[in-house]
mmCIF entry with sequence, helices, sheets and N, C-alpha, C, O atoms, coordinates in Angstrom:
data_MODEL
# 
_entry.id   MODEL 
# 
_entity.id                         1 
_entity.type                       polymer 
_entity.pdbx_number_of_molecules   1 
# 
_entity_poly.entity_id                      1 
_entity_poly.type                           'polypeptide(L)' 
_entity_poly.nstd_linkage                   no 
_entity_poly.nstd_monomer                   no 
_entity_poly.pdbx_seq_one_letter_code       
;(UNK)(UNK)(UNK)(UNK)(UNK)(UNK)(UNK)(UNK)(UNK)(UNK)(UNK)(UNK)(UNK)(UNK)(UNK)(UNK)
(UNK)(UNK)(UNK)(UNK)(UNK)(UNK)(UNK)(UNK)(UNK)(UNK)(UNK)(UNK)(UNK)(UNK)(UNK)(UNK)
(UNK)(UNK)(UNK)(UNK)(UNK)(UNK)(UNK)(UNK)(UNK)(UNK)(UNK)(UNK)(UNK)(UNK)(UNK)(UNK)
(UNK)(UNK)(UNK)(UNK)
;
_entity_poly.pdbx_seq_one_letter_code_can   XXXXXXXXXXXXXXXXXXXXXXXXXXXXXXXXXXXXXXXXXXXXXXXXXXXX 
_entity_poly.pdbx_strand_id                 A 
# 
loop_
_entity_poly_seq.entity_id 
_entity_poly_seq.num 
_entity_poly_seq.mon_id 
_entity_poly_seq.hetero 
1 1  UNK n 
1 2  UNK n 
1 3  UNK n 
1 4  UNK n 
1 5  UNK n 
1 6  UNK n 
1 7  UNK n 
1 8  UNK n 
1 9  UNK n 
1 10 UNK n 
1 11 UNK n 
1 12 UNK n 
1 13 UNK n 
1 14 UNK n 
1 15 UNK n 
1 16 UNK n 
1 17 UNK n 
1 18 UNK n 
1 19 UNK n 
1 20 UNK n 
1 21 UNK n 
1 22 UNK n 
1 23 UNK n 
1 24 UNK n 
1 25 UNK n 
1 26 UNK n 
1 27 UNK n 
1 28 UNK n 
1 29 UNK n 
1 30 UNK n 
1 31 UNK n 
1 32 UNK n 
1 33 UNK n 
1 34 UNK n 
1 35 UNK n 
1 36 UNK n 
1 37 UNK n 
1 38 UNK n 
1 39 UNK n 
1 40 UNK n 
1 41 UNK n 
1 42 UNK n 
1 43 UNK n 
1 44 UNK n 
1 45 UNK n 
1 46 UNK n 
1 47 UNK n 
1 48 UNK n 
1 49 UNK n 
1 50 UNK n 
1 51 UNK n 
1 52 UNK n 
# 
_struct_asym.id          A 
_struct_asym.entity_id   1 
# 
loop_
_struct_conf.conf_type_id 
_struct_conf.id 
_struct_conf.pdbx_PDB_helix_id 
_struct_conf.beg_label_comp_id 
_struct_conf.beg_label_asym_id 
_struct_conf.beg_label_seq_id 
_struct_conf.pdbx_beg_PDB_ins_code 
_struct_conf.end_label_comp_id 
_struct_conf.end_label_asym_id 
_struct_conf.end_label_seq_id 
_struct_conf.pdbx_end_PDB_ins_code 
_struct_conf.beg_auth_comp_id 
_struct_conf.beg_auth_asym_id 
_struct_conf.beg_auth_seq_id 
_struct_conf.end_auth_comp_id 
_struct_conf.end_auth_asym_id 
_struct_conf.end_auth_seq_id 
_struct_conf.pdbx_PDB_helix_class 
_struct_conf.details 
_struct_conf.pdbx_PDB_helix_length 
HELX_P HELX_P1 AA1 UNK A 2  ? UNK A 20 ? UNK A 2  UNK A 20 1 ? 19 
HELX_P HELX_P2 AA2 UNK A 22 ? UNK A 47 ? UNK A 22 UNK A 47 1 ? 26 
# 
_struct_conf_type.id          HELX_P 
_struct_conf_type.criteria    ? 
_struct_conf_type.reference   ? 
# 
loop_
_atom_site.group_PDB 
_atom_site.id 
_atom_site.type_symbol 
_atom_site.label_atom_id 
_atom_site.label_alt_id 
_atom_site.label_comp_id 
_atom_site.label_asym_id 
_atom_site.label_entity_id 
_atom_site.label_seq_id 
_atom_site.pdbx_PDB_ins_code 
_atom_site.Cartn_x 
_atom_site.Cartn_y 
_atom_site.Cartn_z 
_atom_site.occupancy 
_atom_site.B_iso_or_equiv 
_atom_site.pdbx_formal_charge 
_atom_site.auth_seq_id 
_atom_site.auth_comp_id 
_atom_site.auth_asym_id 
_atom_site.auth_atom_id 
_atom_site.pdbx_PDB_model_num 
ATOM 1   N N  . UNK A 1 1  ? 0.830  -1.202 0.000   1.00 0.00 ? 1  UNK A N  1 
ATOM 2   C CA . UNK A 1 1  ? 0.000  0.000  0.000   1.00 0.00 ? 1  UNK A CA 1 
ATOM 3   C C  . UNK A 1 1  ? 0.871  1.261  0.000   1.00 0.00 ? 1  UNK A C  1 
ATOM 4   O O  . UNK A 1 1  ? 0.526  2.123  -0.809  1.00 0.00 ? 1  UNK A O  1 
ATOM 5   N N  . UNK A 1 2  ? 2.209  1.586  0.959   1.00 0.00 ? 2  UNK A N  1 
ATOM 6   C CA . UNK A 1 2  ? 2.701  2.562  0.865   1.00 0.00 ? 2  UNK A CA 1 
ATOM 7   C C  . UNK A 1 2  ? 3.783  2.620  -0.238  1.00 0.00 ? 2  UNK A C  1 
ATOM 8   O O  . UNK A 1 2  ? 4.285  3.740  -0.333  1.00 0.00 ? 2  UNK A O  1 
ATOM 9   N N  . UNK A 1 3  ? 4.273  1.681  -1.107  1.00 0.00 ? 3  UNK A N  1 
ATOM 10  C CA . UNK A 1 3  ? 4.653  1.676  -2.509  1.00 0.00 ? 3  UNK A CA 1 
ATOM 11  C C  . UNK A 1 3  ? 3.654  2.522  -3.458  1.00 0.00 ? 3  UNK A C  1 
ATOM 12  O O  . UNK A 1 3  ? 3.892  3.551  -4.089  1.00 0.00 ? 3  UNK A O  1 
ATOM 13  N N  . UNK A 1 4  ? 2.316  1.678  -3.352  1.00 0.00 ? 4  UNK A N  1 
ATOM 14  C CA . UNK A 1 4  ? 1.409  2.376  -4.761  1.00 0.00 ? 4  UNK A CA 1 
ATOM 15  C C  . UNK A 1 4  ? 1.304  3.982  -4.164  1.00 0.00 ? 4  UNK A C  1 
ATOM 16  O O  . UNK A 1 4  ? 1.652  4.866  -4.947  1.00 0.00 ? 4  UNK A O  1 
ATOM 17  N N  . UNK A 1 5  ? 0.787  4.418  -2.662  1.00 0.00 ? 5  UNK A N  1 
ATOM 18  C CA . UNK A 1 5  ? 0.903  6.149  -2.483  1.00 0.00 ? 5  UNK A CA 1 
ATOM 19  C C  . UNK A 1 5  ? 2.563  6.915  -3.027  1.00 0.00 ? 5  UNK A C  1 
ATOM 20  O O  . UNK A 1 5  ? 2.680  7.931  -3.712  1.00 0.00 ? 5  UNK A O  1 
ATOM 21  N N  . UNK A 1 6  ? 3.933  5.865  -2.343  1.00 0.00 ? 6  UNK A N  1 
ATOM 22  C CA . UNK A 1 6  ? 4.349  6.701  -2.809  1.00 0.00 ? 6  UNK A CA 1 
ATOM 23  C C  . UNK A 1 6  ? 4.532  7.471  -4.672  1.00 0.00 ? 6  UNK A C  1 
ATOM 24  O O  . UNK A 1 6  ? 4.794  8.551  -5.201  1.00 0.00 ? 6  UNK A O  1 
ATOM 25  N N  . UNK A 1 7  ? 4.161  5.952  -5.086  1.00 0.00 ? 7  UNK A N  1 
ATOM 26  C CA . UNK A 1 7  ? 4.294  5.648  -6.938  1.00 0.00 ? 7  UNK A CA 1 
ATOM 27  C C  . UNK A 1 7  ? 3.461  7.268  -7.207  1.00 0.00 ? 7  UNK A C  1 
ATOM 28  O O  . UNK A 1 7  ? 4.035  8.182  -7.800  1.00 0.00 ? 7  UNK A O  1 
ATOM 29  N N  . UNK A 1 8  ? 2.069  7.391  -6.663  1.00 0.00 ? 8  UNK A N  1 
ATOM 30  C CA . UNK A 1 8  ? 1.368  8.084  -7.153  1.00 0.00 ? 8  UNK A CA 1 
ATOM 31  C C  . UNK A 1 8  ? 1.868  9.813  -6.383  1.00 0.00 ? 8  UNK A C  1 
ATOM 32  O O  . UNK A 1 8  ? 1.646  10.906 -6.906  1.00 0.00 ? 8  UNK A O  1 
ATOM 33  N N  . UNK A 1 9  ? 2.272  9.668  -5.610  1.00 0.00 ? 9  UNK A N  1 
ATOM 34  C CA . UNK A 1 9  ? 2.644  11.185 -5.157  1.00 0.00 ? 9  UNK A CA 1 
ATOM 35  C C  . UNK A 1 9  ? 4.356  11.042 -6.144  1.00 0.00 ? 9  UNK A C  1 
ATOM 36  O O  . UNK A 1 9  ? 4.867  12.138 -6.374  1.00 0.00 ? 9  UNK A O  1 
ATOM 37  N N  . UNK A 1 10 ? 4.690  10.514 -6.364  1.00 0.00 ? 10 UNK A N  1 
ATOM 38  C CA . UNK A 1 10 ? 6.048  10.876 -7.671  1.00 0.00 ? 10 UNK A CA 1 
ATOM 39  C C  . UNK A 1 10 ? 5.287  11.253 -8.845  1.00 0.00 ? 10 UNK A C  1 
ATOM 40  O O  . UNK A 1 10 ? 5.852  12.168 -9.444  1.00 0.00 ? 10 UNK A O  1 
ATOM 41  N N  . UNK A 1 11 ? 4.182  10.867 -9.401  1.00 0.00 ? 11 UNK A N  1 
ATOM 42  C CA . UNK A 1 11 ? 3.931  11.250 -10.523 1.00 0.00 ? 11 UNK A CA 1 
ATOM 43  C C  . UNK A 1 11 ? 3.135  12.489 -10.550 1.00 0.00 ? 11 UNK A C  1 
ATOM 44  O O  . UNK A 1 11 ? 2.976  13.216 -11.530 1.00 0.00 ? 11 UNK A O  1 
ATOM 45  N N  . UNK A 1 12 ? 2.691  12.637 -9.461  1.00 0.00 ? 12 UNK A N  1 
ATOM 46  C CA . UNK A 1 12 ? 1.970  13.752 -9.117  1.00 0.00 ? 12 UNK A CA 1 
ATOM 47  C C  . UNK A 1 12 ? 2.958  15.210 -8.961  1.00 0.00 ? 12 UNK A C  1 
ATOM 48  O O  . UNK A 1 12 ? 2.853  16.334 -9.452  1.00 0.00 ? 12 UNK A O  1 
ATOM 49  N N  . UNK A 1 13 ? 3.801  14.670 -8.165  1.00 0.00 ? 13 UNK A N  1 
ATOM 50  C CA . UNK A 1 13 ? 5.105  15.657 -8.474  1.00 0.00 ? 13 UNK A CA 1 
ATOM 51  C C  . UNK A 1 13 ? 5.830  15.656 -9.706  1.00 0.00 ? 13 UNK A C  1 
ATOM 52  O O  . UNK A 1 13 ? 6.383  16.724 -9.969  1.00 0.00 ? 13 UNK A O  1 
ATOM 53  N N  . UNK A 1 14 ? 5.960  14.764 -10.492 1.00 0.00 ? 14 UNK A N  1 
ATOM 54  C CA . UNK A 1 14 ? 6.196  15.277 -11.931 1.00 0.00 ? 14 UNK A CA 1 
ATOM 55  C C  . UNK A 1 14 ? 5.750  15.588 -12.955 1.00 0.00 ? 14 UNK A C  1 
ATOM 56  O O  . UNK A 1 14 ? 6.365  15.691 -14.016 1.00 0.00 ? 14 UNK A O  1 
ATOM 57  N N  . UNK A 1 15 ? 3.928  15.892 -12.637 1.00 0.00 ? 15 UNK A N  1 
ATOM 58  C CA . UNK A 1 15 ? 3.141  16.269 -13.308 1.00 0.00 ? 15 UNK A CA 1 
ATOM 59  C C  . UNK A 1 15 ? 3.059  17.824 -12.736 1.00 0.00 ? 15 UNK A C  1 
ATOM 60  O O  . UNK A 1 15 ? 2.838  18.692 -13.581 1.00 0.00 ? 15 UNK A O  1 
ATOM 61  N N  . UNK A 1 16 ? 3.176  18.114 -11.744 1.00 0.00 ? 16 UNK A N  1 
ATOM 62  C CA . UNK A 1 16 ? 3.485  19.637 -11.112 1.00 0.00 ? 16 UNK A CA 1 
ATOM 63  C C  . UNK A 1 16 ? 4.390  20.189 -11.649 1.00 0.00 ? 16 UNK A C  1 
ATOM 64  O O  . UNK A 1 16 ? 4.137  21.208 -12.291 1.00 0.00 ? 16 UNK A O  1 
ATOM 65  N N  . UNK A 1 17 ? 5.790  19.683 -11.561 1.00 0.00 ? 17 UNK A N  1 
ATOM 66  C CA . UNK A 1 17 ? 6.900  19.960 -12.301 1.00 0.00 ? 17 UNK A CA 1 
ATOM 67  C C  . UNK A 1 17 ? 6.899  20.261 -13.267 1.00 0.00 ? 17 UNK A C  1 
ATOM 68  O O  . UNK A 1 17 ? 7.203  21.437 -13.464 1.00 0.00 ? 17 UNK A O  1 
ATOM 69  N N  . UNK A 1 18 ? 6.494  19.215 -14.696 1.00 0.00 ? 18 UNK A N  1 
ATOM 70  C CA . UNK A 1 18 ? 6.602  19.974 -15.952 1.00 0.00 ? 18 UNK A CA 1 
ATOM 71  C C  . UNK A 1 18 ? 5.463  21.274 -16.255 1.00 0.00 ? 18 UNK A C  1 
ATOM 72  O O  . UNK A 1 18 ? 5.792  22.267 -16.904 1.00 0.00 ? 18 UNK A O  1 
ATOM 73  N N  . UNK A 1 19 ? 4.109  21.088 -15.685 1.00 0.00 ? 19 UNK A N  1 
ATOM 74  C CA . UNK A 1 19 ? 3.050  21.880 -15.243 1.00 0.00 ? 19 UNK A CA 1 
ATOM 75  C C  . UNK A 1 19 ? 3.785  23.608 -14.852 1.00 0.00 ? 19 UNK A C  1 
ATOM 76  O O  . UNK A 1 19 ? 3.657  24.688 -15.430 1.00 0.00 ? 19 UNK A O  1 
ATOM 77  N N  . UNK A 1 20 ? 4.467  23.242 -13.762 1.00 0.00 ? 20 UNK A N  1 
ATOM 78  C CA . UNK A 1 20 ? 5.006  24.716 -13.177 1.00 0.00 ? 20 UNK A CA 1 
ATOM 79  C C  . UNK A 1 20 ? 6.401  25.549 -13.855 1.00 0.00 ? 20 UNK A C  1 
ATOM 80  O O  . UNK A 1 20 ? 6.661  26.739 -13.676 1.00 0.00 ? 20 UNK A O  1 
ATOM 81  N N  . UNK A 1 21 ? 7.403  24.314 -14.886 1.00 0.00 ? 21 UNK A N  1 
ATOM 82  C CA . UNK A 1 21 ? 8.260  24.732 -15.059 1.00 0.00 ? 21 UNK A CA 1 
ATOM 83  C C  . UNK A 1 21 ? 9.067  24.220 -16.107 1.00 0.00 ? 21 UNK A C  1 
ATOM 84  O O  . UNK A 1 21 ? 10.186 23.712 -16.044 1.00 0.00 ? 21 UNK A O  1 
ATOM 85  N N  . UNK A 1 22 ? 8.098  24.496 -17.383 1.00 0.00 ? 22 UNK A N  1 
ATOM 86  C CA . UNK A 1 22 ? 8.403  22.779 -18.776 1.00 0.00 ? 22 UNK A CA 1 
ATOM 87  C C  . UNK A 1 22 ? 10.049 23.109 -19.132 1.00 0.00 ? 22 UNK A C  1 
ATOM 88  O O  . UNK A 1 22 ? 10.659 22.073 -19.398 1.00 0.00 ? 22 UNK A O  1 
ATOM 89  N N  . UNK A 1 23 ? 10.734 24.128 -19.178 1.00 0.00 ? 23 UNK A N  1 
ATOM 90  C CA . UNK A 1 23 ? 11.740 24.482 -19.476 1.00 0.00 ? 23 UNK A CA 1 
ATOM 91  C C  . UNK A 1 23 ? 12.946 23.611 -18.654 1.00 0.00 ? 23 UNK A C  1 
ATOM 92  O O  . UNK A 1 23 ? 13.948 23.033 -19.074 1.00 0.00 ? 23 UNK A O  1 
ATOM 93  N N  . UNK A 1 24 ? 12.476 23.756 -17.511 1.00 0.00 ? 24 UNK A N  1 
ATOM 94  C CA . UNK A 1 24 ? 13.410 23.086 -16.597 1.00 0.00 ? 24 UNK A CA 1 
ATOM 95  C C  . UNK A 1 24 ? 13.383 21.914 -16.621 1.00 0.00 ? 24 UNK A C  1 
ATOM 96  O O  . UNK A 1 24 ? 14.449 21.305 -16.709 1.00 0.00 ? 24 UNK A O  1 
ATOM 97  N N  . UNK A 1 25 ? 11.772 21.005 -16.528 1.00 0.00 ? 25 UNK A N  1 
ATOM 98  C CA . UNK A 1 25 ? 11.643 19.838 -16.539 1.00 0.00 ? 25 UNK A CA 1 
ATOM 99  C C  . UNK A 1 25 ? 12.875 19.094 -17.839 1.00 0.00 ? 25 UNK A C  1 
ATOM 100 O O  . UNK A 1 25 ? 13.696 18.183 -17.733 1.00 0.00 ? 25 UNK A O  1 
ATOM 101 N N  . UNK A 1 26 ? 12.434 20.136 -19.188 1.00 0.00 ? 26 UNK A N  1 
ATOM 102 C CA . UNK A 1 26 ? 12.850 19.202 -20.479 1.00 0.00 ? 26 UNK A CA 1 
ATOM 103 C C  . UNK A 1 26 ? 14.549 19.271 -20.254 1.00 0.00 ? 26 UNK A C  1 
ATOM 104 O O  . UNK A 1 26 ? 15.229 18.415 -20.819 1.00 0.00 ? 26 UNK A O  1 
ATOM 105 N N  . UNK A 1 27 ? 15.230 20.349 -19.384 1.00 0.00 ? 27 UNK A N  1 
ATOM 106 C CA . UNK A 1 27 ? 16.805 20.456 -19.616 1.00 0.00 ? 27 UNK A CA 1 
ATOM 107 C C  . UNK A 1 27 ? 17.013 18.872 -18.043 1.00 0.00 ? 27 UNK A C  1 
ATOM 108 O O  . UNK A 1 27 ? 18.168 18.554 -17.756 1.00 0.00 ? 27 UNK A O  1 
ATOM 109 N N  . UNK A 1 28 ? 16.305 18.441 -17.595 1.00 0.00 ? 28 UNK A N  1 
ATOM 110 C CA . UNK A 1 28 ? 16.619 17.185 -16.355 1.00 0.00 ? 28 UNK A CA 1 
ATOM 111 C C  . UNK A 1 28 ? 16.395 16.202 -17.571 1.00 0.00 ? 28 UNK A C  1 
ATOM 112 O O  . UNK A 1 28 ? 17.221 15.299 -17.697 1.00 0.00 ? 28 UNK A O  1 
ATOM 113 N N  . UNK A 1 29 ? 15.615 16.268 -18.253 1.00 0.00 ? 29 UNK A N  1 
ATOM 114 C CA . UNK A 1 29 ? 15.329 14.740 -19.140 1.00 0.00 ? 29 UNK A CA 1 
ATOM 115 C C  . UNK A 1 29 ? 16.388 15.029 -19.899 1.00 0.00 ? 29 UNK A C  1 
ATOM 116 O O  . UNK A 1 29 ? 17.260 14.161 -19.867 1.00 0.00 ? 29 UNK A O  1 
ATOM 117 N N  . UNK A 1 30 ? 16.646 16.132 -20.698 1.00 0.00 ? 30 UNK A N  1 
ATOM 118 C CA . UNK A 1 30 ? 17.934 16.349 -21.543 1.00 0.00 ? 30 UNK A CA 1 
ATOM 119 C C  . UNK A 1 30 ? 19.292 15.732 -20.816 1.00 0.00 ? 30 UNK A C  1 
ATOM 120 O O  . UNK A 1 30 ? 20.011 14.949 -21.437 1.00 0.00 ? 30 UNK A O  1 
ATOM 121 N N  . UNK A 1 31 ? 19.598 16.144 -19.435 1.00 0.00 ? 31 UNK A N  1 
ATOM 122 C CA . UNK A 1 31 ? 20.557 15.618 -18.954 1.00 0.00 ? 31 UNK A CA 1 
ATOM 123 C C  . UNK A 1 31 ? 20.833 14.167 -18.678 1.00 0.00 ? 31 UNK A C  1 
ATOM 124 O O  . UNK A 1 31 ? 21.851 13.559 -19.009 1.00 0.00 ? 31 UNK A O  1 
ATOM 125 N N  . UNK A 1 32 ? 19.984 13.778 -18.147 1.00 0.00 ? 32 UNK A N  1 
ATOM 126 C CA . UNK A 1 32 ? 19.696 12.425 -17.761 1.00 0.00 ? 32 UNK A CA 1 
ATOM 127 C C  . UNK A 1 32 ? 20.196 11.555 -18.990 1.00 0.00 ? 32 UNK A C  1 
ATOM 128 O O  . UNK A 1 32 ? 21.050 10.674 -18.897 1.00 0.00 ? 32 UNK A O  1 
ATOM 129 N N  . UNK A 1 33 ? 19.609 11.889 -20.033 1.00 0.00 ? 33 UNK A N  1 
ATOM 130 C CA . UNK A 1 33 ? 19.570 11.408 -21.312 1.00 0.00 ? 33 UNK A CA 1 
ATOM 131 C C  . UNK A 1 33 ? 21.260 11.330 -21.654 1.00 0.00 ? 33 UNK A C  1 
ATOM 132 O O  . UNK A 1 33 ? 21.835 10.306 -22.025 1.00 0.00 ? 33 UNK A O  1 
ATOM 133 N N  . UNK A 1 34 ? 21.839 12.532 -21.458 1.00 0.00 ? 34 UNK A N  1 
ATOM 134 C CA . UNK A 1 34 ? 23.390 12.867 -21.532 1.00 0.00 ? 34 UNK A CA 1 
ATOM 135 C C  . UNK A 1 34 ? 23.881 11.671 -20.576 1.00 0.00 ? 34 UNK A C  1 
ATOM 136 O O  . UNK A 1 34 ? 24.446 10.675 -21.028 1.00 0.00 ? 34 UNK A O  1 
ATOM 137 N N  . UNK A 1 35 ? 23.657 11.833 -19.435 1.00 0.00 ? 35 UNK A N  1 
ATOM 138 C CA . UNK A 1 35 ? 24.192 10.628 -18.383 1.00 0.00 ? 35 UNK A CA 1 
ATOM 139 C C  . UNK A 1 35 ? 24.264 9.414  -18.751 1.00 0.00 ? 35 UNK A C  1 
ATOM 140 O O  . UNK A 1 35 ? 25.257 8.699  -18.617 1.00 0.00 ? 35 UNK A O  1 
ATOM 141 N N  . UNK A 1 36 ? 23.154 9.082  -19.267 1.00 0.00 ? 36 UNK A N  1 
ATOM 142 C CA . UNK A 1 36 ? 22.979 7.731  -19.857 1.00 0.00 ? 36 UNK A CA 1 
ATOM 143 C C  . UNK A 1 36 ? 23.604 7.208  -21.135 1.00 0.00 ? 36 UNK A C  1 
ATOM 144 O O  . UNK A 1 36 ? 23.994 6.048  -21.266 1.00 0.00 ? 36 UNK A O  1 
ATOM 145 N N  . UNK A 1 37 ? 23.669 8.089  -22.010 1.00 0.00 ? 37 UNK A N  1 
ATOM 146 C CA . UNK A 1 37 ? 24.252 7.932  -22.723 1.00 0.00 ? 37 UNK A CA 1 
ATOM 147 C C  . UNK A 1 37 ? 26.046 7.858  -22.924 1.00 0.00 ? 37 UNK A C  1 
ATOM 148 O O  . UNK A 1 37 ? 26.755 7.071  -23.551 1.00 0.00 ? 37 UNK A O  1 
ATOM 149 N N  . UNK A 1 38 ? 26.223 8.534  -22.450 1.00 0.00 ? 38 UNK A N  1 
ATOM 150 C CA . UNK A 1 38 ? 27.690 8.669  -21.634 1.00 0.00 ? 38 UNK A CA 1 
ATOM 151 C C  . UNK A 1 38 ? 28.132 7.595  -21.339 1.00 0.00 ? 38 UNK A C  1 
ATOM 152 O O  . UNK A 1 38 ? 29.217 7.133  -21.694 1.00 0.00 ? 38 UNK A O  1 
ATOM 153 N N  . UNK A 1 39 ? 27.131 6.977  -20.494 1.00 0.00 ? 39 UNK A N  1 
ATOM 154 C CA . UNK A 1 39 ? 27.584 5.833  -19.106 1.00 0.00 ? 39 UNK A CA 1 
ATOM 155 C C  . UNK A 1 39 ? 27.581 5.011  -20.287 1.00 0.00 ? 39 UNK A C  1 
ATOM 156 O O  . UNK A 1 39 ? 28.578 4.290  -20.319 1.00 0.00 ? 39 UNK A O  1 
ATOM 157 N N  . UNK A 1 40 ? 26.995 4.903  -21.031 1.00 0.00 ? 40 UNK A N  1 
ATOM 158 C CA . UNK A 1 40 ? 26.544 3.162  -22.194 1.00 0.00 ? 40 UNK A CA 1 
ATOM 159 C C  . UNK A 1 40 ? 28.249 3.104  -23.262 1.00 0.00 ? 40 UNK A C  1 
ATOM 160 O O  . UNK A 1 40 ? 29.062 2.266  -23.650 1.00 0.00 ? 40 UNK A O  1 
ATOM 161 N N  . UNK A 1 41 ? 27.966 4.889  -23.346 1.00 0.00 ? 41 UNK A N  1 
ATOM 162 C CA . UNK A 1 41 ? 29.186 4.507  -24.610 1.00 0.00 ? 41 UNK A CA 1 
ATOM 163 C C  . UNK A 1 41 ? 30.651 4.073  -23.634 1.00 0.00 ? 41 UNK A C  1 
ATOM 164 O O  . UNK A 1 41 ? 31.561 3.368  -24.069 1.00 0.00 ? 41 UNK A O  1 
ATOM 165 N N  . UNK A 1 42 ? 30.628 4.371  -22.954 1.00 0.00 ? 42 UNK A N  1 
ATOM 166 C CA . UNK A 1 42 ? 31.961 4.088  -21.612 1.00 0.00 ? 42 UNK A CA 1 
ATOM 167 C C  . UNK A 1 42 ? 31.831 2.502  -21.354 1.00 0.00 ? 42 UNK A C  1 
ATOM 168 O O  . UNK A 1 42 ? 32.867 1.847  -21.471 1.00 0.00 ? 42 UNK A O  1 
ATOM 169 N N  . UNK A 1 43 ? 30.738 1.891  -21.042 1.00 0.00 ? 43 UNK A N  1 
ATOM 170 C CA . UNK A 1 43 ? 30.598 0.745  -20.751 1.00 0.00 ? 43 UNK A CA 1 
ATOM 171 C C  . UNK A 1 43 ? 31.014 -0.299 -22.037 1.00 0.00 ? 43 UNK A C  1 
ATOM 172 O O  . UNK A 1 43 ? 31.544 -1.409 -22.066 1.00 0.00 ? 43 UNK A O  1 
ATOM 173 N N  . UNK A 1 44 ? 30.470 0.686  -23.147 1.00 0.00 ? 44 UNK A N  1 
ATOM 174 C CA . UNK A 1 44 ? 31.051 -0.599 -24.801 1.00 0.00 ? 44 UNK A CA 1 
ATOM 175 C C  . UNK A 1 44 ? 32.560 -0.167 -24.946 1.00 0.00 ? 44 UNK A C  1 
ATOM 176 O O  . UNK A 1 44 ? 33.291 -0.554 -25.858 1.00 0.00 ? 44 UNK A O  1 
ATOM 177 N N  . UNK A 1 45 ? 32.932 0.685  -23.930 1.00 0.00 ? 45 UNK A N  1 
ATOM 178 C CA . UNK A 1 45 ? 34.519 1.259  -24.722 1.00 0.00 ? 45 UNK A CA 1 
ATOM 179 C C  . UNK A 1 45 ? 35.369 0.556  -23.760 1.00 0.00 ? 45 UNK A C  1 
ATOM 180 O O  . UNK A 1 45 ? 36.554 0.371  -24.035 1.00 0.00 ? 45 UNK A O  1 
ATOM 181 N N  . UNK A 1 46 ? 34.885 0.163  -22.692 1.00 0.00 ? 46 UNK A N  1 
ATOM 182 C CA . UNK A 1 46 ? 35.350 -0.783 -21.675 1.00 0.00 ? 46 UNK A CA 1 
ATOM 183 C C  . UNK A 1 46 ? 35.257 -2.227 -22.091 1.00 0.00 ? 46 UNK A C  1 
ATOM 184 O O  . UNK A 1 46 ? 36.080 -3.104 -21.831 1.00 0.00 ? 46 UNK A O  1 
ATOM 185 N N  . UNK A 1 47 ? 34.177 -2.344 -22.750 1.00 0.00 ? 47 UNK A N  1 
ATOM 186 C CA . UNK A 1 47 ? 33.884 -4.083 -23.053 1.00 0.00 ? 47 UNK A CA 1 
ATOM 187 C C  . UNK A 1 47 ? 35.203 -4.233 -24.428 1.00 0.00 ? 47 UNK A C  1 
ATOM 188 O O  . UNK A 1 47 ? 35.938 -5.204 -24.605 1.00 0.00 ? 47 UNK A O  1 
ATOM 189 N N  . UNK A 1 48 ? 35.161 -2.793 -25.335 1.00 0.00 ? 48 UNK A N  1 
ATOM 190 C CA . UNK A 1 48 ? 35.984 -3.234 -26.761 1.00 0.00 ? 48 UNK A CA 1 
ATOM 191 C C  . UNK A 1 48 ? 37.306 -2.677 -26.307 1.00 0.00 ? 48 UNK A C  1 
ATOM 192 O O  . UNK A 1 48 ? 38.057 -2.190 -27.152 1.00 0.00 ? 48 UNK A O  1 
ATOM 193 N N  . UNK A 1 49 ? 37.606 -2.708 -25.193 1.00 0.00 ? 49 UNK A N  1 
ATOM 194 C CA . UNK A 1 49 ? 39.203 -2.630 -24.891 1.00 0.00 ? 49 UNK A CA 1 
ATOM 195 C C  . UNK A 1 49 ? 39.842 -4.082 -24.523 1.00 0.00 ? 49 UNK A C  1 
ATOM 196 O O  . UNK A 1 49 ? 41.044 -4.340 -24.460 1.00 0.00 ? 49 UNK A O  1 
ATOM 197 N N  . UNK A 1 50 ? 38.511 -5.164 -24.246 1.00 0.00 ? 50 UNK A N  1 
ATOM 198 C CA . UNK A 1 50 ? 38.982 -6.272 -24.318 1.00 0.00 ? 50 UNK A CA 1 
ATOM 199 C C  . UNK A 1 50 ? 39.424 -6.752 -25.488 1.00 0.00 ? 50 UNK A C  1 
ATOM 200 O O  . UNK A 1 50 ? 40.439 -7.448 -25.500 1.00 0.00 ? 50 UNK A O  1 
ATOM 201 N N  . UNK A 1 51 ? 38.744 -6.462 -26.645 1.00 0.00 ? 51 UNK A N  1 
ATOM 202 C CA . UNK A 1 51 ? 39.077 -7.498 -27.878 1.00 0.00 ? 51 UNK A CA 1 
ATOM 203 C C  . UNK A 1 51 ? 39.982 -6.842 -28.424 1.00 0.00 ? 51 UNK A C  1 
ATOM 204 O O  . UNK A 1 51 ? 40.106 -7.226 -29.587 1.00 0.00 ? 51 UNK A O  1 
ATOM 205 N N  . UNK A 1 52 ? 41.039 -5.632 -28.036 1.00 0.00 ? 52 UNK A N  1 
ATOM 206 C CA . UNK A 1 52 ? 42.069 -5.312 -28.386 1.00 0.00 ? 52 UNK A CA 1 
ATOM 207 C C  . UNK A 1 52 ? 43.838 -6.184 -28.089 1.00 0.00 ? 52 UNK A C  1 
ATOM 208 O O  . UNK A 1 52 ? 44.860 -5.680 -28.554 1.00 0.00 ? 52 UNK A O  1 
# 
């Protein structure tokens, strides 16, 4: 039960968020996106330093 309240007060806060401040919201997904991407190409540049 306190999983599904908290599930629904996160989305509720990130429905406020882009709601109160879409600019900001889209530059956290922009970043995130950077992070992730980052982390993946590092992780294949780590895996293809083996088959060197």
């Amino acid at each position: 039960m306190a999983k599904k309240v908290g599930m629904v007060l996160l989305i509720a806060f990130l429905i406020f968020f882009v709601i109160n401040s879409p600019a900001d919201a889209a530059a956290v997904v922009k970043n995130i996106q950077h992070l992730l991407g980052h982390g993946f190409n590092s992780i294949s540049e780590f895996i293809r330093s083996f088959r060197d």
